[in-house]
N, C-alpha and C positions, 0 to 999 in steps of 0.2 A: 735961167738960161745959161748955157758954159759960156766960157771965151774962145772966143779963137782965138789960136796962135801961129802966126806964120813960121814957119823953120826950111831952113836949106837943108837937104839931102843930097849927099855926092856918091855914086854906084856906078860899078862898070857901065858899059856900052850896051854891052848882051841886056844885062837887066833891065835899063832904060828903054832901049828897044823891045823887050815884054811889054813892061808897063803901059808903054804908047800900045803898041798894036792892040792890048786889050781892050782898050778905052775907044782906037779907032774902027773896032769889031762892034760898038758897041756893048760891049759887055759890062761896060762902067760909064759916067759920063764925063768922069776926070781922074786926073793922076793921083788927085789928092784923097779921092774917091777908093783907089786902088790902095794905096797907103793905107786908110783909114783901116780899110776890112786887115790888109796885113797883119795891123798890128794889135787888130781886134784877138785873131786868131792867135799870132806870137802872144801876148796878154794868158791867154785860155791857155797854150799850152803850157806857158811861164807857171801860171798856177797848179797844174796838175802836177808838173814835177817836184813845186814846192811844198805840196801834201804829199805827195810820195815819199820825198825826203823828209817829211816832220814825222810820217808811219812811219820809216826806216828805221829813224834814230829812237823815236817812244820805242821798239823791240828791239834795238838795241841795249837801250838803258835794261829794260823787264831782262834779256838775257842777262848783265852785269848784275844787273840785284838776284838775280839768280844765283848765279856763281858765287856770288857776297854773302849770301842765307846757305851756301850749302847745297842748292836744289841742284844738283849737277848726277851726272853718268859717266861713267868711262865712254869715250868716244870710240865707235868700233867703225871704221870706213868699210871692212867685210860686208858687215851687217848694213848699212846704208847699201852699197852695190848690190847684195841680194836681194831686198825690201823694191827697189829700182829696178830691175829687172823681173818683176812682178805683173810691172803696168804694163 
C-alpha cells in the first residue's frame, strides 16, 4: 500500500475557484481528487515528451556519425523546396 503525503499547494484564485467548482459539480469528490488526476495527466505528458526528446537526440547522434563516416550529400534547399511542393 503507498503513503500518503499531505503537501500545500498555493495557485491563483481563477484556478482555485476551477478546482472547487468541479468537485462542487460533482465531477470529483475532492480537491485532492482533482490534483491527483492532474498530475496523473502532467506525469503522461512529462513522459511522452521525455521519449520524444531521447528519439530526438538517438537521430541526432545517427546523423553525427553520419557525418563522422562520411555518409553525407551536398545539401540542395532547391531540391528540398521542389520534392515539397509535390505533396
Amino acid at each position: 500500500m503507498s503513503t500518503i503525503e499531505r503537501l500545500t499547494v498555493t495557485m491563483p484564485a481563477e484556478m482555485a475557484a476551477t478546482l472547487k467548482s468541479a468537485v462542487d459539480a460533482g465531477e470529483y469528490a475532492s480537491t485532492s481528487e482533482v490534483i491527483r488526476e492532474a498530475l496523473r495527466d502532467w506525469s503522461f505528458k512529462r513522459q511522452l515528451m521525455l521519449d520524444e526528446l531521447a528519439a530526438l537526440k538517438q537521430d541526432i547522434d545517427k546523423g553525427l556519425a553520419d557525418v563522422a563516416a562520411g555518409r553525407v550529400r551536398e545539401f540542395n534547399a532547391q531540391h528540398i523546396a521542389e520534392r515539397g511542393e509535390n505533396y
